[in-house]
NUBANU-341029 format. One record per residue (C-alpha): x, y, z negated; residue number from 1. Coordinates in pm, whole numbers, plus 50000, padded with zeros to 5 digits. Layout:
! residues N
{{X; Y; Z}; NUM}
...
***
This chain:
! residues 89
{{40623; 09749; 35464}; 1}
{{40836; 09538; 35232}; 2}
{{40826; 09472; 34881}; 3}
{{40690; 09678; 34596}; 4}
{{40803; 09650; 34275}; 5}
{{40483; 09675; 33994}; 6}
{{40515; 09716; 33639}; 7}
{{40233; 09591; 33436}; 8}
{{40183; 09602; 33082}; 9}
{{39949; 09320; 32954}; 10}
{{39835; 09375; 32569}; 11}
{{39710; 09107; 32405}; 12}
{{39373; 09005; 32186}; 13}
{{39547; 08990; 31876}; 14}
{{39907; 09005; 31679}; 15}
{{39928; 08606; 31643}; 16}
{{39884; 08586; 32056}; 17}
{{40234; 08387; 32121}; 18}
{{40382; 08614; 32413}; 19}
{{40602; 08349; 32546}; 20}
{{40296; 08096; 32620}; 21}
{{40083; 08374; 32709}; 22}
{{40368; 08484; 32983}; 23}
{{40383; 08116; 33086}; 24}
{{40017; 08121; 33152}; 25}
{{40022; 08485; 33336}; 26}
{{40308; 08296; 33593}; 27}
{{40061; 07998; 33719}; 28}
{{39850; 08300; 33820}; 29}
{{40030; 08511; 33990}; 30}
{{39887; 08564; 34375}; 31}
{{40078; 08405; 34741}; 32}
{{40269; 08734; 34866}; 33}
{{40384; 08847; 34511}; 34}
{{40660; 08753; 34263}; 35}
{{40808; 08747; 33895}; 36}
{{41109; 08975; 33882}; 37}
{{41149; 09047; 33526}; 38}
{{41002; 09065; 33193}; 39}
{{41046; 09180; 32841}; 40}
{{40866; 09211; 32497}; 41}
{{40845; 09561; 32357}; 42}
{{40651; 09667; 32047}; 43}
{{40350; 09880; 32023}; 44}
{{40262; 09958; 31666}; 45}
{{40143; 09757; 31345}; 46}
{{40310; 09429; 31459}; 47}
{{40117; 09444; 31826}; 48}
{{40348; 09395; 32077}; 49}
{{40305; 09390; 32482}; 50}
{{40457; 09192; 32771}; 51}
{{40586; 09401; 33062}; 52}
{{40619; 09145; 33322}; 53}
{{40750; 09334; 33691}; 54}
{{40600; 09183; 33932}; 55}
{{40719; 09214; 34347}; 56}
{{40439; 09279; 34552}; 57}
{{40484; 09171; 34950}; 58}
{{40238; 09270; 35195}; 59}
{{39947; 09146; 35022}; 60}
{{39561; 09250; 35102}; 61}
{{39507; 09492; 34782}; 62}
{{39843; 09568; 34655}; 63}
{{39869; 09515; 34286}; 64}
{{39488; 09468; 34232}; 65}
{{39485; 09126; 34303}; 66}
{{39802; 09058; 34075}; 67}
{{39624; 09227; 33794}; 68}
{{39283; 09092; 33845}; 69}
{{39406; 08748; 33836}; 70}
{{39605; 08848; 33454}; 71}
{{39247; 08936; 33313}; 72}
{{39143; 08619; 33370}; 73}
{{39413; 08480; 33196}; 74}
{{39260; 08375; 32814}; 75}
{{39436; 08598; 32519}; 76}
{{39469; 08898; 32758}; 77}
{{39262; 09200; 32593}; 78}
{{39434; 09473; 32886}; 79}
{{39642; 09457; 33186}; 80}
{{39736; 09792; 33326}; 81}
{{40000; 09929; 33635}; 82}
{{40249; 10171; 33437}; 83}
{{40487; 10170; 33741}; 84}
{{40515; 10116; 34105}; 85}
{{40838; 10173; 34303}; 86}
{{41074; 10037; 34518}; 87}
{{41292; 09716; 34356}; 88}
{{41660; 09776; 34300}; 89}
***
């Protein structure tokens, strides 16, 4: 099948969560089969900003669920939600 390229956007518990260490910790999770392409900070509202990490996806059992199940576990994640799926460029 090849890869899939996911974009998830992971919003943290609070405004003081420090994005860098929180994308740090969000890497040493990150399933066999799948990959850190990218990722950038972009603002929400109020001060809250979310990390957009991309993430390619091989042929993995469950896609992008297991990528995103192993981010909630990840402490100082409040959300982690798929806003894109396509093919990498």
């Amino acid at each position: 099948m090849g890869d899939v390229a996911a974009t998830i956007k992971i919003m943290p518990e609070s405004v003081e969560t420090d994005l860098n260490e929180l994308k740090s910790k969000l890497e040493t999770v990150i399933p066999d089969g799948a990959k850190l392409f990218g990722s950038r900070i972009e603002p929400v509202a109020f001060g809250l900003k979310a990390l957009i990490m991309v993430i390619l996806v091989g042929d993995i059992e469950g896609g992008t669920e297991q990528v995103e199940a192993a981010f909630a576990t990840v402490p100082g994640v409040e959300s982690v939600q798929v806003i894109e799926v396509g093919r990498p460029i």
